[in-house]
C-alpha positions as CSV (number, residue, x, y, z in Angstrom):
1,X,0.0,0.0,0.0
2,X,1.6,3.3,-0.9
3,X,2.5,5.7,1.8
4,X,3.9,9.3,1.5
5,X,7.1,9.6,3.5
6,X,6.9,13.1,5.5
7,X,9.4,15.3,7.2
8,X,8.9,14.1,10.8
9,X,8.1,17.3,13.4
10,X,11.0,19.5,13.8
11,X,12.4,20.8,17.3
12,X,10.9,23.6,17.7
13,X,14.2,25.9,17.7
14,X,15.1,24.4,13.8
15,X,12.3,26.1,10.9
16,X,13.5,23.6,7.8
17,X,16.3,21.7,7.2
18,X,17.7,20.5,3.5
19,X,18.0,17.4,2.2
20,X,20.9,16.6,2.7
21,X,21.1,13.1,0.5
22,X,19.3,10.4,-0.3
23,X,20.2,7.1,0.6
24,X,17.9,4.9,-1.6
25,X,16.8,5.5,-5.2
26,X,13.7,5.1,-6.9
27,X,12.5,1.5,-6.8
28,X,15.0,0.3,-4.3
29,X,14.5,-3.0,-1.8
30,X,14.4,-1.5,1.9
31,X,13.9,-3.0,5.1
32,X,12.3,-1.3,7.6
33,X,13.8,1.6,9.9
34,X,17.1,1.2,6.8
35,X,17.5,5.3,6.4
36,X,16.4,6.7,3.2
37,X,17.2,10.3,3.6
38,X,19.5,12.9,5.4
39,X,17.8,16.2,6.5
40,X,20.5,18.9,7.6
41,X,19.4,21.4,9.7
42,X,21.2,24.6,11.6
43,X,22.7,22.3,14.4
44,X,22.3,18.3,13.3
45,X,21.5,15.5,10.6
46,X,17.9,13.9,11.0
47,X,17.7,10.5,9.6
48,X,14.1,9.4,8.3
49,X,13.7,5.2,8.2
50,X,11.6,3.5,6.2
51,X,8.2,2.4,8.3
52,X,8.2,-1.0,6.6
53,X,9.5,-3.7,4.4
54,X,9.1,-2.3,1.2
55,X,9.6,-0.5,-2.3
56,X,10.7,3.1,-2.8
57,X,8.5,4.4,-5.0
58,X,9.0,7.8,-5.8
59,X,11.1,10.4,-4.4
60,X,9.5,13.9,-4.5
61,X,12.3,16.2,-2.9
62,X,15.5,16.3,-4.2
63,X,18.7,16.7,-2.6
64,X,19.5,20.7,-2.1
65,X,15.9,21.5,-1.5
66,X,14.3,23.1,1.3
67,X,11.7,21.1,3.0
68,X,9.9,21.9,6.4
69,X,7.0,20.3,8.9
70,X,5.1,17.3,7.1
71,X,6.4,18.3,3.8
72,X,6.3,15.1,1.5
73,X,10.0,13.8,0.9
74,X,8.8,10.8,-1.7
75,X,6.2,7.8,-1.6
76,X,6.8,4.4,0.1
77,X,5.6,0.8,-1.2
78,X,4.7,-1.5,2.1
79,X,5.5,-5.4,0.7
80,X,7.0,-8.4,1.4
81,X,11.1,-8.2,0.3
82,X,12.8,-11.1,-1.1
83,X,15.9,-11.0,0.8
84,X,17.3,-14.2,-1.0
85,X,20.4,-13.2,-3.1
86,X,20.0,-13.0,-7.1
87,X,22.0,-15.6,-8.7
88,X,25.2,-14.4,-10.9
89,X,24.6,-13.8,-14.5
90,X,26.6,-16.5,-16.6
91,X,27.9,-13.3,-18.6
92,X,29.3,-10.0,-17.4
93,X,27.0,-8.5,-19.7
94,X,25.2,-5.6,-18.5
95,X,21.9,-6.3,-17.5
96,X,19.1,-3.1,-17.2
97,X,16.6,-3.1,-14.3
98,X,13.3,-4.2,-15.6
99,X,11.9,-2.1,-13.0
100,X,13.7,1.2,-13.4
101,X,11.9,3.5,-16.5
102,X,13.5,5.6,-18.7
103,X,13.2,8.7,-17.4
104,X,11.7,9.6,-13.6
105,X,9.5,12.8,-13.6
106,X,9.4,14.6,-9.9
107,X,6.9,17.0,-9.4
108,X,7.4,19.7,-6.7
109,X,4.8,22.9,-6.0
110,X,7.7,24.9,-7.4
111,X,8.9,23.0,-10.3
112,X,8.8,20.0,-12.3
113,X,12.0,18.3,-13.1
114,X,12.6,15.0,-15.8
115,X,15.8,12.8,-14.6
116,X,17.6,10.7,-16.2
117,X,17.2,7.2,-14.7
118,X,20.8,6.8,-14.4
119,X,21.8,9.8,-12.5
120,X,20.1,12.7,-10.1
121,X,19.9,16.3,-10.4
122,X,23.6,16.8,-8.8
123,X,25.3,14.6,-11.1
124,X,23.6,16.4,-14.2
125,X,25.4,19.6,-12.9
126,X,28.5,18.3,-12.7
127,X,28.4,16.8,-16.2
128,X,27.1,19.7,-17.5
129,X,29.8,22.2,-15.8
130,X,32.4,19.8,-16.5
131,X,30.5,19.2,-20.4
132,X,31.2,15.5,-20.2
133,X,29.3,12.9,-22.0
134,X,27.4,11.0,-19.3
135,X,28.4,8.0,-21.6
136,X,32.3,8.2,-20.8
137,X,31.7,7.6,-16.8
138,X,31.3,4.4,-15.4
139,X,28.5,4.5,-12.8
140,X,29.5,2.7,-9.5
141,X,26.0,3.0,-8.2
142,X,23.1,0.1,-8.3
143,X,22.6,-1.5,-12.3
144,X,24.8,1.3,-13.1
145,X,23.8,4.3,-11.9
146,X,26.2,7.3,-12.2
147,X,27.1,8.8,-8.7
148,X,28.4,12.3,-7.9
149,X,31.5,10.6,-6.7
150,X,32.2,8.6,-10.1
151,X,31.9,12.1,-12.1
152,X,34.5,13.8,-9.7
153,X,36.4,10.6,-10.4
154,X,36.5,11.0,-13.5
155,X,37.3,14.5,-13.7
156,X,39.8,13.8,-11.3
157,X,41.5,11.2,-13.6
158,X,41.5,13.4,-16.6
159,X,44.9,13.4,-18.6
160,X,46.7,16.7,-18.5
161,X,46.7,16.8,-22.3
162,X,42.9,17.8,-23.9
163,X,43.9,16.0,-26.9
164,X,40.9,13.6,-26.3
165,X,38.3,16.0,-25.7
166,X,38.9,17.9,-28.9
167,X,38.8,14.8,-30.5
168,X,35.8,13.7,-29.4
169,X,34.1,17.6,-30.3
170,X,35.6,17.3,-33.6
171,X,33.9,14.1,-34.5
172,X,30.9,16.0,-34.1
173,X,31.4,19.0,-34.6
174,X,30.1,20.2,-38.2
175,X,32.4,20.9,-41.0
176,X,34.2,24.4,-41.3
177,X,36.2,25.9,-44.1
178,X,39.8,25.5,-43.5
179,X,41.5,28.8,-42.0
180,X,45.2,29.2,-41.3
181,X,45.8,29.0,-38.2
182,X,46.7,32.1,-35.9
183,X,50.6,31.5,-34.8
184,X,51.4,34.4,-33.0
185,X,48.6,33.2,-29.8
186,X,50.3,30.0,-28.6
187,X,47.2,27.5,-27.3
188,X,46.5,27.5,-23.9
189,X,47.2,24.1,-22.4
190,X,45.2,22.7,-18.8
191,X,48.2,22.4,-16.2
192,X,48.0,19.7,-13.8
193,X,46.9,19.9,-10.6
194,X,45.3,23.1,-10.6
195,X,41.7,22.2,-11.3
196,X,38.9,24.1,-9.2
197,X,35.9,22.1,-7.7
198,X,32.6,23.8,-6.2
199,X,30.7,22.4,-3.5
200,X,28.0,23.9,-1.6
201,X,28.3,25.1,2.3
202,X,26.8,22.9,4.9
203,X,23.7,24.2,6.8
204,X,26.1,23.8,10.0
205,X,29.2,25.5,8.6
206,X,26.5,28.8,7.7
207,X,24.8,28.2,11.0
208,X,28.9,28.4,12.6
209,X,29.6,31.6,10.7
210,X,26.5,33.5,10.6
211,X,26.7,33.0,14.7
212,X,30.8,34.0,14.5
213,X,30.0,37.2,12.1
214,X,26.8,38.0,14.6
215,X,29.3,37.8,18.0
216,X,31.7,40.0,16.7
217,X,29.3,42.6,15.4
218,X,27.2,42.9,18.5
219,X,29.3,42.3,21.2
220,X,31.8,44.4,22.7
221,X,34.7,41.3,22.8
222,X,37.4,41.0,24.7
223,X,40.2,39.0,25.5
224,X,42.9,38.5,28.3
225,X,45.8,36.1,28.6
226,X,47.4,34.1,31.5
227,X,49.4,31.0,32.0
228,X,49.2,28.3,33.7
229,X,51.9,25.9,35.2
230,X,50.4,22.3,34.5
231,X,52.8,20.1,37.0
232,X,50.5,19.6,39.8
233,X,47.6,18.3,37.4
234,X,50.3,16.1,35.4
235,X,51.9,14.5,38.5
236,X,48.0,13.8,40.0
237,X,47.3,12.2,36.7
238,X,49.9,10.2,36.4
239,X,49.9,8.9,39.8
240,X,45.9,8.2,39.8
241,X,45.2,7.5,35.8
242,X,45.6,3.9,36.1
243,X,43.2,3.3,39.1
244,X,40.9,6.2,38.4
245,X,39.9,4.5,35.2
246,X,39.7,0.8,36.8
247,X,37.2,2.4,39.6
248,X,35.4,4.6,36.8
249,X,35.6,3.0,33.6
250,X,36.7,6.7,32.3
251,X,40.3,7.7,31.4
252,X,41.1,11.2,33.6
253,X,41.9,13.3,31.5
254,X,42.9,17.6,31.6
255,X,39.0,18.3,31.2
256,X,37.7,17.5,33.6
257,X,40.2,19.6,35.9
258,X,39.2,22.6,33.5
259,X,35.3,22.1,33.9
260,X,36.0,22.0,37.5
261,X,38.1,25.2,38.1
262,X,35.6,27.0,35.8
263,X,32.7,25.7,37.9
264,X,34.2,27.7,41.1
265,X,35.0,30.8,39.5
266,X,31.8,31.1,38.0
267,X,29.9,30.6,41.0
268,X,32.3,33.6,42.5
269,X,32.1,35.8,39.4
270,X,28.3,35.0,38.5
271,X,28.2,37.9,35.4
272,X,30.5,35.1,33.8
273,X,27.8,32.9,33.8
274,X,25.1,35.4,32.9
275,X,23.9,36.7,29.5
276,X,22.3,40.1,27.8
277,X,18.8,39.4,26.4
278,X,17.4,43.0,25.3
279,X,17.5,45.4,28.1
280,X,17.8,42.3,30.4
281,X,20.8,40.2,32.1
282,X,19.8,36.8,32.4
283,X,21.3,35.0,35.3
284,X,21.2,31.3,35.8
285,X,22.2,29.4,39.2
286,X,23.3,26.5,37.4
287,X,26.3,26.0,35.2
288,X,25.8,24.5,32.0
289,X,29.3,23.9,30.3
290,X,29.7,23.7,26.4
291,X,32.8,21.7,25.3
292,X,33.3,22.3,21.7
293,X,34.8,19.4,19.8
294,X,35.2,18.8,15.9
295,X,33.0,17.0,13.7
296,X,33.3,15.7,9.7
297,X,31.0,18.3,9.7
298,X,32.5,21.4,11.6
299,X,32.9,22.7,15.1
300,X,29.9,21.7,17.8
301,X,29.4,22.6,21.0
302,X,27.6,19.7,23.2
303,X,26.3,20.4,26.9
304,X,27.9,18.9,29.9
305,X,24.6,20.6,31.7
306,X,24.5,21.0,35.8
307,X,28.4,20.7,35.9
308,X,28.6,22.1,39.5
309,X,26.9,19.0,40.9
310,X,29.4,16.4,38.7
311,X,32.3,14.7,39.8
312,X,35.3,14.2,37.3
313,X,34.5,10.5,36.5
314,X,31.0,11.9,35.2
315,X,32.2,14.6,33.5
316,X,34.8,13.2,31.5
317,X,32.5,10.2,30.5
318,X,30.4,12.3,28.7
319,X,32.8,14.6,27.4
320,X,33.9,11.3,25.8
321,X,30.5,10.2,24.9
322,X,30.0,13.6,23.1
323,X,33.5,13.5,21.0
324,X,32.1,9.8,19.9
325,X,28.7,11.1,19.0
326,X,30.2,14.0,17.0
327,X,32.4,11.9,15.3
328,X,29.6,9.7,14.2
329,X,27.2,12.6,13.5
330,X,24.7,11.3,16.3
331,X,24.9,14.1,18.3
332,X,20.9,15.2,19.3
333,X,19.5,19.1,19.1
334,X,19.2,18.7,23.1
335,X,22.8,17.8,23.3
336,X,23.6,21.1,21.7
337,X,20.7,23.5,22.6
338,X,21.5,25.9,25.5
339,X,25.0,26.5,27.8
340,X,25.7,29.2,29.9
341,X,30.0,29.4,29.3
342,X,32.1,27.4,26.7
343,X,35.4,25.7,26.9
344,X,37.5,25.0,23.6
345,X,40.9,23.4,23.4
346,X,42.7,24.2,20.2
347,X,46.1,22.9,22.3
348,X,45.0,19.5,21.0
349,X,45.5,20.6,17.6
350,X,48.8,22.0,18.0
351,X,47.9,26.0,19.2
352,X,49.9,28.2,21.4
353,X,47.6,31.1,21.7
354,X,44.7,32.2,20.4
355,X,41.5,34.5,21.1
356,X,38.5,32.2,20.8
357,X,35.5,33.6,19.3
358,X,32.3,34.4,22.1
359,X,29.5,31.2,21.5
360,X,26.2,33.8,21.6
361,X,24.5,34.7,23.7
362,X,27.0,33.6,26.3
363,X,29.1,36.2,27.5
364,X,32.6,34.1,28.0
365,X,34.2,31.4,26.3
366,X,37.7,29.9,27.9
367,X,40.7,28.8,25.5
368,X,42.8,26.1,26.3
369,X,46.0,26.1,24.5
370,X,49.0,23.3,23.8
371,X,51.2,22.3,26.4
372,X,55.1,23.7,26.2
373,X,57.6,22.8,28.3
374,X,59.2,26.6,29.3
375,X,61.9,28.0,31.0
376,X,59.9,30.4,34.1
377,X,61.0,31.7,37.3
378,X,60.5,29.4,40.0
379,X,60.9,31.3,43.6
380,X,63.7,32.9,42.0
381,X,64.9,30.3,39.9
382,X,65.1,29.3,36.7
383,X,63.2,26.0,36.0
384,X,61.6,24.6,32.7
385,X,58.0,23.4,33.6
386,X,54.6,22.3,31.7
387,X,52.9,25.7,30.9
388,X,50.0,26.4,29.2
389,X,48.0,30.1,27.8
390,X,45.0,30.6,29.1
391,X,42.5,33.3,27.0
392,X,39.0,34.5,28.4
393,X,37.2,36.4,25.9
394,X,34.3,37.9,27.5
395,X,31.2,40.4,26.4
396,X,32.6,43.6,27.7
397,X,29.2,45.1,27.9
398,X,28.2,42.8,31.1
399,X,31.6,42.4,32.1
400,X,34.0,44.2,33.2
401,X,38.1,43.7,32.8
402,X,38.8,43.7,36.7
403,X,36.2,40.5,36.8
404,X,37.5,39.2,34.0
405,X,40.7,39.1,35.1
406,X,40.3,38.0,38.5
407,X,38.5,34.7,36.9
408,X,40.8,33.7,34.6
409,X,43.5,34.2,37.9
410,X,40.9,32.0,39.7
411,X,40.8,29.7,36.9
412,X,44.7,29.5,36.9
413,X,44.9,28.9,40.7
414,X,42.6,25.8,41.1
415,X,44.6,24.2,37.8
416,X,47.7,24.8,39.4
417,X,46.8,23.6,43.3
418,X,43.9,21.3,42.4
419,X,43.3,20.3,45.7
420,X,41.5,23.5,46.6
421,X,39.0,22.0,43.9
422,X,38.4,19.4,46.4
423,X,38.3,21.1,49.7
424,X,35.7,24.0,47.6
425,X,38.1,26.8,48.1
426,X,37.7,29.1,45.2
């Protein structure tokens, strides 16, 4: 029985997402809950699953469009699926689908598009930038469908000299009177390497820089600098890794020690942890800490929420968690929805300094920084120890330098002594 696949609801924060790619093609075997389609919206990917055993019928959105609440994505076939595998043909011959018609026409309220049956609307782009003759690619998809990835392929693979692409236009290209030839212009010939591909921006990677662009132009941002000497957190971590994790089933990590120290000085310097809405500060008694961590996708800020009532064990299993779920693009809306101060740790990547970028509306974000082994005066000596730059950028219309500065100094003081972490002395 055929039944329209919709856009399931949206959270209520995200207006439409894009699809983002389909996973299935017209007349496809799926089984049910197999994903069919990617929706991309501001913060995540939405999968939609099939609702049964069945055929793909139709698809009625194509990749690139904008689609919303309930919108109609394409029309499912509920039926039995033979799952048994088809036997090999005795040839390699290529064998067409029965199934699969010449030509698919898609109907949407805003246009009406005919496709050819061996490749979608992004593939006919590319061979018509690239003018290639759909014929010359060799389609990797199912009964031979051309795939965007088999046309960059081939572009890819394309012989430096453009000897066989004149050919092929002069053997149909109509006959012309013979002309001498102009010998003063030397042909220009393609150099390797130096081809240029376009790919359109991800619905996150706008949603990062439209917020980025939108921080710097309406807040007044600043930053200040410290350093840290790391010894006392690398001595306690490598005297309790080993039995921390055995009791926890969590590595300890520097995190967690961060987290911690930002805890207590935001519960001294509470305009940290506040935010401008309007004419209003917005203060919240609870300290919601975003750890941004990298994605295939881009940059994303997950919530370790109610961080001042977490032990490290807790904390630094679901910082974990979350760089797993980003790396597998499962992160949820609620894992990313709200926070009331970041942390981000570009040290991991190899960064000495830096001057992060505010996460809006928050009013601070902290930047952690690579760990150097320095030469630094040690009660009047010279000793080479584990430092690190702190930077606390900060809204400068809620906060002033004076508290900014005293809590990056409180910041620095429970990293360097953590026990006053443990005995609540901030």
């Amino acid at each position: 029985m055929p039944t329209e696949i919709k856009v399931p609801a949206l959270p209520e924060s995200v207006a439409d997402a894009t699809i983002l790619q389909w996973h299935k093609a017209p007349g496809d075997a799926v089984k049910r809950d197999e994903n069919l389609v990617d929706l991309e919206t501001d913060k995540v990917v939405l999968e939609v699953p099939a609702p049964a055993d069945g055929i793909l019928e139709s698809i009625t959105a194509n990749t690139g469009d904008l689609v919303t609440d309930n919108d109609v994505l394409g029309v499912f076939n509920e039926q039995a699926i033979d799952t048994a595998p088809a036997p090999a043909p005795e040839t390699p011959a290529k064998v067409e689908s029965p199934t699969a018609p010449a030509a698919v026409t898609i109907e949407t309220p805003a246009r009406s598009t005919t496709i050819d049956a061996a490749y979608g609307l992004a593939v006919e782009r590319l061979l018509s930038e690239h003018n290639i003759n759909p014929a010359n690619v060799s389609g990797s998809g199912k009964n031979g469908r051309i795939l965007k990835e088999d046309v960059l392929k081939y572009v890819e693979n394309q012989p430096t000299s453009d000897s066989s692409i004149q050919a092929s236009q002069a053997a149909t290209a109509p006959a012309k009177t013979s002309a001498p030839a102009p010998t003063t212009t030397p042909a220009t010939v393609p150099v390797a390497g130096r081809q240029e591909t376009r790919e359109p921006i991800s619905r996150l990677r706008q949603t990062i820089a439209r917020r980025l662009v939108n921080a710097q132009q309406t807040s007044a941002m600043l930053t200040t600098f410290n350093e840290v000497d790391m010894s006392e957190i690398m001595s306690l971590r490598s005297k309790y890794k080993e039995e921390f994790e055995q009791v926890h089933d969590s590595k300890l990590g520097f995190m967690s020690f961060f987290v911690k120290a930002s805890v207590a000085a935001l519960q001294r310097f509470p305009l940290i942890n506040a935010h401008i809405d309007g004419t209003d500060i917005i203060k919240a008694s609870y300290n919601d800490i975003g750890i941004a961590v990298s994605s295939p996708r881009g940059l994303v800020v997950p919530i370790v929420r109610d961080a001042q009532s977490k032990n490290f064990a807790t904390i630094e299993s679901e910082i974990r968690g979350y760089g797993q779920a980003a790396q597998a693009g499962s992160l949820s809306l609620d894992d990313l929805t709200g926070g009331t101060f970041t942390i981000t740790n570009g040290g991991v990547f190899g960064s000495m300094l830096s001057t992060p970028i505010l996460n809006p509306p928050q009013s601070a974000i902290l930047g952690m920084h690579a760990i150097i082994q320095r030469p630094v005066a040690v009660n009047g000596e010279v000793a080479v120890r584990p430092m690190m730059y702190l930077a606390l950028s900060y809204d400068h219309r809620i906060v002033d330098g004076k508290e900014a500065v005293q809590f990056l100094v409180s910041i620095k003081n429970n990293v360097e002594d953590p026990t006053r972490l443990l005995l609540g002395l901030k």
